[in-house]
PDB file as gemmi writes it, atoms N, CA and C in Angstrom:
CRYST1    1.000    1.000    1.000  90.00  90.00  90.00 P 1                      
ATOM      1  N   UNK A   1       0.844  -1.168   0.000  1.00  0.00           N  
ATOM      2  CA  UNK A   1       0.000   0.000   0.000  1.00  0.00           C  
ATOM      3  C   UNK A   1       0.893   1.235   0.000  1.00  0.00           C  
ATOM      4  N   UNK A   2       0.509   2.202  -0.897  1.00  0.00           N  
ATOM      5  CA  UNK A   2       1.468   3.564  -0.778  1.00  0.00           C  
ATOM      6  C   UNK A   2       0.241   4.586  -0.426  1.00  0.00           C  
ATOM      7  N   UNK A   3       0.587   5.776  -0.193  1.00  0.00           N  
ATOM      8  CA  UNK A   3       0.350   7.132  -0.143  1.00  0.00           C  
ATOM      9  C   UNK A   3       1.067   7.891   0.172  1.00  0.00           C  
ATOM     10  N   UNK A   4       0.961   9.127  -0.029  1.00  0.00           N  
ATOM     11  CA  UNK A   4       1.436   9.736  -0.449  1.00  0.00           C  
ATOM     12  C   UNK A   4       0.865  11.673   0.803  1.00  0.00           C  
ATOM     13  N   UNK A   5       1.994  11.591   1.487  1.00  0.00           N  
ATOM     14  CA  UNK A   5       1.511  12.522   2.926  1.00  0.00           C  
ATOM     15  C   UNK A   5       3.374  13.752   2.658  1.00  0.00           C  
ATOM     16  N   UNK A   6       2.556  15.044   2.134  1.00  0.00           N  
ATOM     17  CA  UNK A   6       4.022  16.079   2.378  1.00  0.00           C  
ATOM     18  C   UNK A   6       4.831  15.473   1.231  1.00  0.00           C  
ATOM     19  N   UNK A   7       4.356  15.278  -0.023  1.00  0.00           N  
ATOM     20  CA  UNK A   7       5.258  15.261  -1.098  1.00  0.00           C  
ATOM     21  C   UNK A   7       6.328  13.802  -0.769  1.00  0.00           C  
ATOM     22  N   UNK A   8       5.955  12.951   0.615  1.00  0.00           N  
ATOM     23  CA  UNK A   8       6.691  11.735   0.366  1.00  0.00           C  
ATOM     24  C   UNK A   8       6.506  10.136   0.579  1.00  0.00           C  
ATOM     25  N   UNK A   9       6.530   9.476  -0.594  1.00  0.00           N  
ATOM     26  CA  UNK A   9       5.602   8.318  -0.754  1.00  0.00           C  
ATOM     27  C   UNK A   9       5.771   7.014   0.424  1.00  0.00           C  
ATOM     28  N   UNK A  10       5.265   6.848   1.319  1.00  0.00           N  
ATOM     29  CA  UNK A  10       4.935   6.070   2.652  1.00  0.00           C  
ATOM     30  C   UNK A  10       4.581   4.930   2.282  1.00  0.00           C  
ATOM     31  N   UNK A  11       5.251   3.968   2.423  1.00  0.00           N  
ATOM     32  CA  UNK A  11       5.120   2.063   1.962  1.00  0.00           C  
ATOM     33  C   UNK A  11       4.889   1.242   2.907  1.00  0.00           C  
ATOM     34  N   UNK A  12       4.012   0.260   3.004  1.00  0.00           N  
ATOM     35  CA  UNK A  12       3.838  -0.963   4.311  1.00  0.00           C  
ATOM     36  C   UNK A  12       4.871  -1.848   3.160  1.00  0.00           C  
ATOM     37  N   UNK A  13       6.052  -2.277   3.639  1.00  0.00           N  
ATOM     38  CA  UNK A  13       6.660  -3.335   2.870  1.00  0.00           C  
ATOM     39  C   UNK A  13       6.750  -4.126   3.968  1.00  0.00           C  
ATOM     40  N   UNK A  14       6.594  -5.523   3.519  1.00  0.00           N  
ATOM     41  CA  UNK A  14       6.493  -6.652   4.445  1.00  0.00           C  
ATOM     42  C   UNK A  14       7.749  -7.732   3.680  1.00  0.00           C  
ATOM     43  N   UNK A  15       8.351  -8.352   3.829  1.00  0.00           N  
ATOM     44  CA  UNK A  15       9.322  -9.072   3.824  1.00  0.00           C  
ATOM     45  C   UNK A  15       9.687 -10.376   4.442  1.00  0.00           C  
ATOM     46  N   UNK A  16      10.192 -11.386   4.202  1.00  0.00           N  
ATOM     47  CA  UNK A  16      10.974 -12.195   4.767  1.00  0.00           C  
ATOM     48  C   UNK A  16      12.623 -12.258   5.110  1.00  0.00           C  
ATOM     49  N   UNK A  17      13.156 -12.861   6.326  1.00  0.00           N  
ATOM     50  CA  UNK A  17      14.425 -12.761   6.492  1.00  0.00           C  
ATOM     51  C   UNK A  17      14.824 -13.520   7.404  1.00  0.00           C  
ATOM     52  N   UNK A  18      16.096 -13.735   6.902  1.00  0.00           N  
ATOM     53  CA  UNK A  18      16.758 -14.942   8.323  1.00  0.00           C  
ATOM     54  C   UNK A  18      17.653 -13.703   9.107  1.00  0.00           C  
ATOM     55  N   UNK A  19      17.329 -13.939  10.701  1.00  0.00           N  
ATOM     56  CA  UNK A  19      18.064 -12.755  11.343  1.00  0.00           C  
ATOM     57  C   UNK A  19      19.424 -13.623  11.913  1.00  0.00           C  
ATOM     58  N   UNK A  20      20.274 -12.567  11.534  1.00  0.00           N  
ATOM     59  CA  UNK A  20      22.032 -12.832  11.520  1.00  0.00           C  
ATOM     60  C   UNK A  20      22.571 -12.114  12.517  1.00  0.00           C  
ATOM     61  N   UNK A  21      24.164 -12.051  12.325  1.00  0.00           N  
ATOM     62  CA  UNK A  21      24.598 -11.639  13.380  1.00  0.00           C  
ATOM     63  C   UNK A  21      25.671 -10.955  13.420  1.00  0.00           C  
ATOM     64  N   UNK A  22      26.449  -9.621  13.020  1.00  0.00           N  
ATOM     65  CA  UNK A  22      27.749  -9.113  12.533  1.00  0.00           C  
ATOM     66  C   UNK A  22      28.596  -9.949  13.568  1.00  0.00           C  
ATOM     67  N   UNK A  23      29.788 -10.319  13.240  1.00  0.00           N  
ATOM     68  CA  UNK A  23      30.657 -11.547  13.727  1.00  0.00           C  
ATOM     69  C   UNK A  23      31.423 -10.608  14.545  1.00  0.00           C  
ATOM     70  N   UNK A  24      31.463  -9.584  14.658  1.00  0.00           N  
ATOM     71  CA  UNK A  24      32.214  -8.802  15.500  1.00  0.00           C  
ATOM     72  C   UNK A  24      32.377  -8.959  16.862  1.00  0.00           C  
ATOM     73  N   UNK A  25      32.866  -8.768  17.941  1.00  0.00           N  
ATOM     74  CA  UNK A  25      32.650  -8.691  19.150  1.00  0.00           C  
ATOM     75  C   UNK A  25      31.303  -7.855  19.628  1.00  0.00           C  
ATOM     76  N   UNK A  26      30.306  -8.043  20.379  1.00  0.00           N  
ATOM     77  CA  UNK A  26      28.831  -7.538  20.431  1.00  0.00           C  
ATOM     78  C   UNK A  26      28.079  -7.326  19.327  1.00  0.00           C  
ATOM     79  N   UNK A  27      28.182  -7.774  18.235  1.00  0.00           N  
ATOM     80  CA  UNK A  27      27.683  -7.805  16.684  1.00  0.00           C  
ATOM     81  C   UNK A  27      26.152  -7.248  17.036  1.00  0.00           C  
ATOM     82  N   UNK A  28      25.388  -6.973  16.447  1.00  0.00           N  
ATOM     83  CA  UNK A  28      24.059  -6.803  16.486  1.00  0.00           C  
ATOM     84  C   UNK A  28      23.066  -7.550  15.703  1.00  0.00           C  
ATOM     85  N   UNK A  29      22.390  -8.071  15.975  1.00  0.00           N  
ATOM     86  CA  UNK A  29      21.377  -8.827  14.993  1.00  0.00           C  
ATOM     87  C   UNK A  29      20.548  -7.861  14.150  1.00  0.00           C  
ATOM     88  N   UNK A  30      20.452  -8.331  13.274  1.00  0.00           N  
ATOM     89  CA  UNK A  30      20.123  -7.867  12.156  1.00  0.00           C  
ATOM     90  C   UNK A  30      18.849  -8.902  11.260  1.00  0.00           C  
ATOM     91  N   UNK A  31      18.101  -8.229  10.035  1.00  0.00           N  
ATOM     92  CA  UNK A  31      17.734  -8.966   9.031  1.00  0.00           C  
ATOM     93  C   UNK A  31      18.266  -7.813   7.944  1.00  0.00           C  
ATOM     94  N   UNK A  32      18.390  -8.430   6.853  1.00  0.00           N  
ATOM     95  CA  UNK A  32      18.482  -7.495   5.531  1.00  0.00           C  
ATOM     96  C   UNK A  32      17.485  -7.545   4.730  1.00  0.00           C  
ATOM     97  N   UNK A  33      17.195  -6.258   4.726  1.00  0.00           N  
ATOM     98  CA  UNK A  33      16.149  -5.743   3.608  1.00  0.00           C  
ATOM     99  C   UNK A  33      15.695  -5.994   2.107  1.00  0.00           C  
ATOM    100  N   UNK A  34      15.208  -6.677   1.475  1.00  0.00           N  
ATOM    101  CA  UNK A  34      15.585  -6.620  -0.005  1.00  0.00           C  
ATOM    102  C   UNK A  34      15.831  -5.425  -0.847  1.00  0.00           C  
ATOM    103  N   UNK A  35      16.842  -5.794  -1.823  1.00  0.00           N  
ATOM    104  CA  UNK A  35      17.103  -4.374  -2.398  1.00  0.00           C  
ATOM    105  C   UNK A  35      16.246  -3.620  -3.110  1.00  0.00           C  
ATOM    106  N   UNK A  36      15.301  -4.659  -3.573  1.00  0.00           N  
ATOM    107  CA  UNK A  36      13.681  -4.060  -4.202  1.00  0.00           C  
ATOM    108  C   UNK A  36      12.828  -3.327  -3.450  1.00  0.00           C  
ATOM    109  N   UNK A  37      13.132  -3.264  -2.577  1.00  0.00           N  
ATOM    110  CA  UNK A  37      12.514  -2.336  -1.332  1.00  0.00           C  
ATOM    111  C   UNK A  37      13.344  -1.209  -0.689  1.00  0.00           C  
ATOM    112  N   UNK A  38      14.310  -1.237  -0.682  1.00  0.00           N  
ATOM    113  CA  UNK A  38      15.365   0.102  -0.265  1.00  0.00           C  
ATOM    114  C   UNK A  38      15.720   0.388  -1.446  1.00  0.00           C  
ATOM    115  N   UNK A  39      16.350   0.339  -2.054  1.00  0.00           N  
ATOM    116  CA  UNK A  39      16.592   0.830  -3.648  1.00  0.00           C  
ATOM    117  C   UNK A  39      15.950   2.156  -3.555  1.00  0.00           C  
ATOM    118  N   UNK A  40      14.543   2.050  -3.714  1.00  0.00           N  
ATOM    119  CA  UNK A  40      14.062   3.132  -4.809  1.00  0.00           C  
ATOM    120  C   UNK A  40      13.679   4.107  -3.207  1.00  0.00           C  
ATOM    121  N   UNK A  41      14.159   3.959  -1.981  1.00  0.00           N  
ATOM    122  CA  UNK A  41      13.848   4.554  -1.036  1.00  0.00           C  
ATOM    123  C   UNK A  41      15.354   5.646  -0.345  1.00  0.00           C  
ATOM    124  N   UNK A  42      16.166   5.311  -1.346  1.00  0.00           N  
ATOM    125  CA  UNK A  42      17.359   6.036  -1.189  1.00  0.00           C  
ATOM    126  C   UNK A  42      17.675   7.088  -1.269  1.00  0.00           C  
ATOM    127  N   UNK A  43      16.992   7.851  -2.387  1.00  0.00           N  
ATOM    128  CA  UNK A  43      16.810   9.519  -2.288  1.00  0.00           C  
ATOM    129  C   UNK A  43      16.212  10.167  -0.940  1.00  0.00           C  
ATOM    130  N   UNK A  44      15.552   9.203   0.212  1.00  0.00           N  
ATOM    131  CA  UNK A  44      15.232   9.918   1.262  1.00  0.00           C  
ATOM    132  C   UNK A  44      16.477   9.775   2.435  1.00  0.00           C  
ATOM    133  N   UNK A  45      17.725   9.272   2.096  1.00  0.00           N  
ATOM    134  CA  UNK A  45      18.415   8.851   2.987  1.00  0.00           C  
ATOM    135  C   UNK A  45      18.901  10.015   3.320  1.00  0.00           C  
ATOM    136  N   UNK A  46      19.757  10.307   4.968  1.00  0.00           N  
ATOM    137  CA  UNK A  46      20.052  11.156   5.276  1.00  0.00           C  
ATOM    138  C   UNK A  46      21.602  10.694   5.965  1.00  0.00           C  
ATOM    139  N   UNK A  47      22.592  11.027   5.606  1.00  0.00           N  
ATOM    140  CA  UNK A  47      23.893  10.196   5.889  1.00  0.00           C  
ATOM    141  C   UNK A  47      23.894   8.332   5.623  1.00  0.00           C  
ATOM    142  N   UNK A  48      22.755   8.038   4.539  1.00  0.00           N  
ATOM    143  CA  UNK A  48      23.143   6.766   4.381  1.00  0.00           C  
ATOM    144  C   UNK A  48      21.755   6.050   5.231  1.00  0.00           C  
ATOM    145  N   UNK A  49      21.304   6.664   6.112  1.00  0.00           N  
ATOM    146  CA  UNK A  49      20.459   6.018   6.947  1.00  0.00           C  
ATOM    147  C   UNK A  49      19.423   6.886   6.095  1.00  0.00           C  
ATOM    148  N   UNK A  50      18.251   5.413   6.219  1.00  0.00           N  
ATOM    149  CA  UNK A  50      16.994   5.869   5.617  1.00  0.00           C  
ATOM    150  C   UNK A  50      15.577   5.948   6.954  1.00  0.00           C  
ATOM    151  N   UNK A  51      15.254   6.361   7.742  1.00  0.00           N  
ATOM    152  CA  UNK A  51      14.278   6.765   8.869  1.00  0.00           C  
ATOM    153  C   UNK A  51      13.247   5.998   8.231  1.00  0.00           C  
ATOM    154  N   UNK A  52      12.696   5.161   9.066  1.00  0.00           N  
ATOM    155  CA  UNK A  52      11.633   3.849   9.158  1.00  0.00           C  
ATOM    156  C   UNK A  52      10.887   3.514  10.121  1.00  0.00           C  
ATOM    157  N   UNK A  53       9.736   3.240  10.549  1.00  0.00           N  
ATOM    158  CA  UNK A  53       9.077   2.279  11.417  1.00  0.00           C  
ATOM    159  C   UNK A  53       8.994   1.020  11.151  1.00  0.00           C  
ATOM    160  N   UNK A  54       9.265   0.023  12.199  1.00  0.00           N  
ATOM    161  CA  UNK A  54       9.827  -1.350  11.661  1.00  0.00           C  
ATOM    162  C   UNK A  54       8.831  -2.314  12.412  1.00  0.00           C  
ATOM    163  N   UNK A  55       8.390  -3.087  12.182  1.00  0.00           N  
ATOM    164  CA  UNK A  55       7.284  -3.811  13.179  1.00  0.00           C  
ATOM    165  C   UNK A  55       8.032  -5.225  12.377  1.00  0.00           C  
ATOM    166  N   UNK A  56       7.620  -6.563  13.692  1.00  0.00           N  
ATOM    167  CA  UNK A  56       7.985  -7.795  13.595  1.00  0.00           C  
ATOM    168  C   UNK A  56       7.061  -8.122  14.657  1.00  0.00           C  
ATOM    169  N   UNK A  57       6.571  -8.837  14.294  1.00  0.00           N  
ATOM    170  CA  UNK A  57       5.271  -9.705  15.412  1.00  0.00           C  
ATOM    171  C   UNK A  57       4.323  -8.500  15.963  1.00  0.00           C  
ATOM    172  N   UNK A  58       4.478  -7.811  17.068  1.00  0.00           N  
ATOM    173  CA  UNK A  58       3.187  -7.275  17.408  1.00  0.00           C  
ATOM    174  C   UNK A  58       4.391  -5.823  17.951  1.00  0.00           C  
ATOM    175  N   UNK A  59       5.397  -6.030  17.746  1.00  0.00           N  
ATOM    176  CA  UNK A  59       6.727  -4.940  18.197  1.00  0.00           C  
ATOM    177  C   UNK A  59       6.629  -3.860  16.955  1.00  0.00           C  
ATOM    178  N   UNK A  60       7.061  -2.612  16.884  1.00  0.00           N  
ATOM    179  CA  UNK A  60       7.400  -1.642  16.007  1.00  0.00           C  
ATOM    180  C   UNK A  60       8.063  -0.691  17.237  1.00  0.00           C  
ATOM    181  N   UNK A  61       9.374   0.144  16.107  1.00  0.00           N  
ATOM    182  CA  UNK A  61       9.693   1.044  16.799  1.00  0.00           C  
ATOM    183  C   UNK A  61      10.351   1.507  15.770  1.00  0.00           C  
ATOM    184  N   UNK A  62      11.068   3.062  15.918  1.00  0.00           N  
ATOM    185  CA  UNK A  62      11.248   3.960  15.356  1.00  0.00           C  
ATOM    186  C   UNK A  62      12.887   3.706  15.095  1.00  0.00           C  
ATOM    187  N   UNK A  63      13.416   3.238  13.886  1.00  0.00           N  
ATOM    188  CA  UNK A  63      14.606   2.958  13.294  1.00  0.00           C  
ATOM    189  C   UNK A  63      15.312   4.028  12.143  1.00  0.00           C  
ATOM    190  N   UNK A  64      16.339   2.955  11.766  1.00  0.00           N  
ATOM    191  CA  UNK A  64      17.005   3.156  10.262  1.00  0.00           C  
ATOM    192  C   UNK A  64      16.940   2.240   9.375  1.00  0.00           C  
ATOM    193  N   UNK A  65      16.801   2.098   8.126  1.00  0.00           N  
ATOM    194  CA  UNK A  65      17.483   1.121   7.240  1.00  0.00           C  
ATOM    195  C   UNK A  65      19.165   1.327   7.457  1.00  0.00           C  
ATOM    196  N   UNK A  66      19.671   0.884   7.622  1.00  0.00           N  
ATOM    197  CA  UNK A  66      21.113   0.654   7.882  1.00  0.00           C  
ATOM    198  C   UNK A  66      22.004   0.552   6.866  1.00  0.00           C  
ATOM    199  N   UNK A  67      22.898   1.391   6.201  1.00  0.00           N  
ATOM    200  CA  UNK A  67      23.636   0.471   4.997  1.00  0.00           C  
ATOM    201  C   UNK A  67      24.331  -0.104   5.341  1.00  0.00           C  
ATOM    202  N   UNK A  68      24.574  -1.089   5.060  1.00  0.00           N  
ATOM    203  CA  UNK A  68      25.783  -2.370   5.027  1.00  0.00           C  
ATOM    204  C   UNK A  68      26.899  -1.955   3.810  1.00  0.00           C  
ATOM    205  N   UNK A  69      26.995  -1.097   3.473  1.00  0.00           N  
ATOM    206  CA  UNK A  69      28.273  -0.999   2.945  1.00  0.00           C  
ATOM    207  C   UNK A  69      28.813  -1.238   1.475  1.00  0.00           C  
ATOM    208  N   UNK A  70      27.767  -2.062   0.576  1.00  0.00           N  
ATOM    209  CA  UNK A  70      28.048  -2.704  -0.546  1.00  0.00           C  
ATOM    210  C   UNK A  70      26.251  -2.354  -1.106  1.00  0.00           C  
ATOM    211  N   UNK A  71      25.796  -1.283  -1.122  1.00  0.00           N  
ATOM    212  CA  UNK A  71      24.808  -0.716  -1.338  1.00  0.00           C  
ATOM    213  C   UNK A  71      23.566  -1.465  -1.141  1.00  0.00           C  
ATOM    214  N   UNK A  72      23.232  -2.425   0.132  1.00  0.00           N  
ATOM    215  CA  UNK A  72      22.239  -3.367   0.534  1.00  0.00           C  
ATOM    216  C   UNK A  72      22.244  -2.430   1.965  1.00  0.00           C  
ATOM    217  N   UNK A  73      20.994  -2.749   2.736  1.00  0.00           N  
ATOM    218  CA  UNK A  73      20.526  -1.800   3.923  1.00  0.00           C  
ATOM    219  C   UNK A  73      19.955  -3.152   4.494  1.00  0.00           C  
ATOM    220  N   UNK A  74      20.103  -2.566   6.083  1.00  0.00           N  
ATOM    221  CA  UNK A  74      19.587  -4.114   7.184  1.00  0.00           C  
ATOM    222  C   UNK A  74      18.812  -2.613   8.178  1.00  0.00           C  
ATOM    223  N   UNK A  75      17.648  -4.004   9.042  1.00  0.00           N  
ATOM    224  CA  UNK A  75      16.890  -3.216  10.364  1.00  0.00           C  
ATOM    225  C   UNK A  75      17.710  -4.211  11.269  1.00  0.00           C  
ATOM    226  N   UNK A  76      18.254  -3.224  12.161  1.00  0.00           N  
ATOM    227  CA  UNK A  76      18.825  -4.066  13.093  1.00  0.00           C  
ATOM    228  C   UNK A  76      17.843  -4.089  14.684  1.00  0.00           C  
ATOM    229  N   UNK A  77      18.105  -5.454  15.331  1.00  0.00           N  
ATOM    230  CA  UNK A  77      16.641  -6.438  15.938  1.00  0.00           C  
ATOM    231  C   UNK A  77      17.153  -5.743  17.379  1.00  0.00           C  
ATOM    232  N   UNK A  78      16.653  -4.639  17.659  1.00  0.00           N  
ATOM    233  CA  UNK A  78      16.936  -4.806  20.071  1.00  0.00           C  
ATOM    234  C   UNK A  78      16.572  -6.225  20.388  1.00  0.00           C  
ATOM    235  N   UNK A  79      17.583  -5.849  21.541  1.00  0.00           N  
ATOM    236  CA  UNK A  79      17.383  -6.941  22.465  1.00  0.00           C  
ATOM    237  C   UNK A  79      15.600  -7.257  22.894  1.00  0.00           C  
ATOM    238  N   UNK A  80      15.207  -5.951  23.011  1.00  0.00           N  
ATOM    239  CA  UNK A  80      14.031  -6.230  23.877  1.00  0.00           C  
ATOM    240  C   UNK A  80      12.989  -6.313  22.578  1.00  0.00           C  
ATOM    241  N   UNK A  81      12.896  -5.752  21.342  1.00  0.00           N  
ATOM    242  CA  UNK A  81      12.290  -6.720  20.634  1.00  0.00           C  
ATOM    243  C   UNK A  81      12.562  -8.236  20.317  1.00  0.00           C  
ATOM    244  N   UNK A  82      13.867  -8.470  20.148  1.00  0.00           N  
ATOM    245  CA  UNK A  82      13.923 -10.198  19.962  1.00  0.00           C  
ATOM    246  C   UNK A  82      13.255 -11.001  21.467  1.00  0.00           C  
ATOM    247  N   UNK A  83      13.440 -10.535  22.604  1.00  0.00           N  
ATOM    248  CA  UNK A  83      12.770 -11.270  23.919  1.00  0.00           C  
ATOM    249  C   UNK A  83      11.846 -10.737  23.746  1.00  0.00           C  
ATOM    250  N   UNK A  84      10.840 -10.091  23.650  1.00  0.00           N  
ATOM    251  CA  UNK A  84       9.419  -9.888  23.160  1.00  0.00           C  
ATOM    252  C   UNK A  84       8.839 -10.917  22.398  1.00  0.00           C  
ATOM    253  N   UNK A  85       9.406 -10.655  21.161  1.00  0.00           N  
ATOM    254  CA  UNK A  85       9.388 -12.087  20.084  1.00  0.00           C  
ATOM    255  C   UNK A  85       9.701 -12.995  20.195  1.00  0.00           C  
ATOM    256  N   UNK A  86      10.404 -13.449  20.971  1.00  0.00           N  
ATOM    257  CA  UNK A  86      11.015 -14.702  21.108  1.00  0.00           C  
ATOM    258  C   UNK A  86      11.761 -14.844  19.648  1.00  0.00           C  
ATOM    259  N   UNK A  87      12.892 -14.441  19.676  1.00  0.00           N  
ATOM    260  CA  UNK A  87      13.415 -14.286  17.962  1.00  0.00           C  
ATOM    261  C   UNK A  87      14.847 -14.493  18.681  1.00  0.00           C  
ATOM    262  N   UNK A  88      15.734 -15.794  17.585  1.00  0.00           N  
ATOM    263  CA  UNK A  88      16.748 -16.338  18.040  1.00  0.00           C  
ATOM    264  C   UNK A  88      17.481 -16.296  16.029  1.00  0.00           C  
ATOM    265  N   UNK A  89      18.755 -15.998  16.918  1.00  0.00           N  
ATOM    266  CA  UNK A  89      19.763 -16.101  15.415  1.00  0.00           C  
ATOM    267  C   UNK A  89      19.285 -17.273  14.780  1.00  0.00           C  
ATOM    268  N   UNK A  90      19.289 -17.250  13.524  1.00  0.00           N  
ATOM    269  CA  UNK A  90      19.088 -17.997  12.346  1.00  0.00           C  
ATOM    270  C   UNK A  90      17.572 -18.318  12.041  1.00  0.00           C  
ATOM    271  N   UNK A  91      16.782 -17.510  12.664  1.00  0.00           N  
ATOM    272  CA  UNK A  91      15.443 -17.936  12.376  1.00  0.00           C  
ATOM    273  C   UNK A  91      15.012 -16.846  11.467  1.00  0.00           C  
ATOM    274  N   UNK A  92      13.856 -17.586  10.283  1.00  0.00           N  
ATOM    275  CA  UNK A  92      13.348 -16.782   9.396  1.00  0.00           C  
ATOM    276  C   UNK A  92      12.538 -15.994  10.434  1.00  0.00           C  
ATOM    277  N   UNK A  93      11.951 -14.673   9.649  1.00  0.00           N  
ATOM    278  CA  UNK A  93      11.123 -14.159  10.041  1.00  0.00           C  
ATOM    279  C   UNK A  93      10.335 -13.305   9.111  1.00  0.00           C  
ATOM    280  N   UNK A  94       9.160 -12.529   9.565  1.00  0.00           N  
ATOM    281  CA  UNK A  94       8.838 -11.497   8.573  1.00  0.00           C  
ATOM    282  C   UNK A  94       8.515 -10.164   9.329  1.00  0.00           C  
ATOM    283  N   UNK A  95       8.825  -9.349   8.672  1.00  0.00           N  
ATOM    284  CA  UNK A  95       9.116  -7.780   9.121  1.00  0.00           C  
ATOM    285  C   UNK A  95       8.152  -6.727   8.489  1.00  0.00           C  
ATOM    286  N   UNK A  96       7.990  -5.648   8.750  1.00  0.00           N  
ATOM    287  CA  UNK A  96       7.543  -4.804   7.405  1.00  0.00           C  
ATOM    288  C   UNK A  96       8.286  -3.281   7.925  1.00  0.00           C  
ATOM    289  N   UNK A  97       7.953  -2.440   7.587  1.00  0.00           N  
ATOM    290  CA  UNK A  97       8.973  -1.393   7.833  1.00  0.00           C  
ATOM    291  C   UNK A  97       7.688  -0.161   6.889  1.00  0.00           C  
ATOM    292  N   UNK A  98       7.514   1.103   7.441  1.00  0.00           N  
ATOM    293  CA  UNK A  98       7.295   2.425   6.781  1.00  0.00           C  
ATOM    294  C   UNK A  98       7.590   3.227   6.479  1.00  0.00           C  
ATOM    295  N   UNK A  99       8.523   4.450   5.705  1.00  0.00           N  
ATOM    296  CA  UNK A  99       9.142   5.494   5.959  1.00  0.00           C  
ATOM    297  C   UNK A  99       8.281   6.286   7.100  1.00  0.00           C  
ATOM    298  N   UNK A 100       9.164   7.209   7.843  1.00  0.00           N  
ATOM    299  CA  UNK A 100       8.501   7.977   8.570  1.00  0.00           C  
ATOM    300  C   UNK A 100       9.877   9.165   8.383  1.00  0.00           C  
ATOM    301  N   UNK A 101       9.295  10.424   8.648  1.00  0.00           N  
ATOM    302  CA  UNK A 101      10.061  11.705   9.207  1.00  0.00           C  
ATOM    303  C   UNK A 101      11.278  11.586  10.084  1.00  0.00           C  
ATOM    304  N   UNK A 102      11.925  12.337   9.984  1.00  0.00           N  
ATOM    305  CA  UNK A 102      12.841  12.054  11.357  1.00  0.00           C  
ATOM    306  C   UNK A 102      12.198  13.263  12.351  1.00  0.00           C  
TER     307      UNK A 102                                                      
END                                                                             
């Protein structure tokens, strides 16, 4: 569903994803976005970060699309949404995400 609020077009995108884990020391969990869905949402980015509402199960909260670096974008998962959800590394899931304002 789009519309269209202040000249900027507002999307329910819903998605699937297996949530991962940057291998780093305290890495953050993550899912990645498809690029068919951030792509054409890039002209609203503001240092790279694109401002989103992100919902997974009955959770939403006020994010970024994230770039990862190689022009693909991730929502990265809080703690207290994954224990909400009960959401454990390597499990699919489905997400949806809205632009919003900053």
């Amino acid at each position: 569903m789009k519309k269209a609020i202040a000249g900027v077009i507002i999307m329910d995108n819903t998605f699937v994803a297996k949530v991962e884990i940057f291998e780093r020391a305290m890495g953050w969990h993550y899912i990645a976005v498809p690029t068919e869905l951030s792509k054409p949402l890039e002209h609203l980015a503001d240092r790279g970060l694109i401002a989103v509402k992100a919902k997974v199960g009955n959770s939403s909260w006020p994010t970024s699309l994230l770039p990862m670096g190689d022009g693909t974008h991730f929502i990265a998962l809080p703690a207290k949404v994954r224990s909400k959800e009960k959401i454990s590394l390597g499990m699919t899931i489905e997400a949806s995400f809205e632009t919003r304002t900053r």
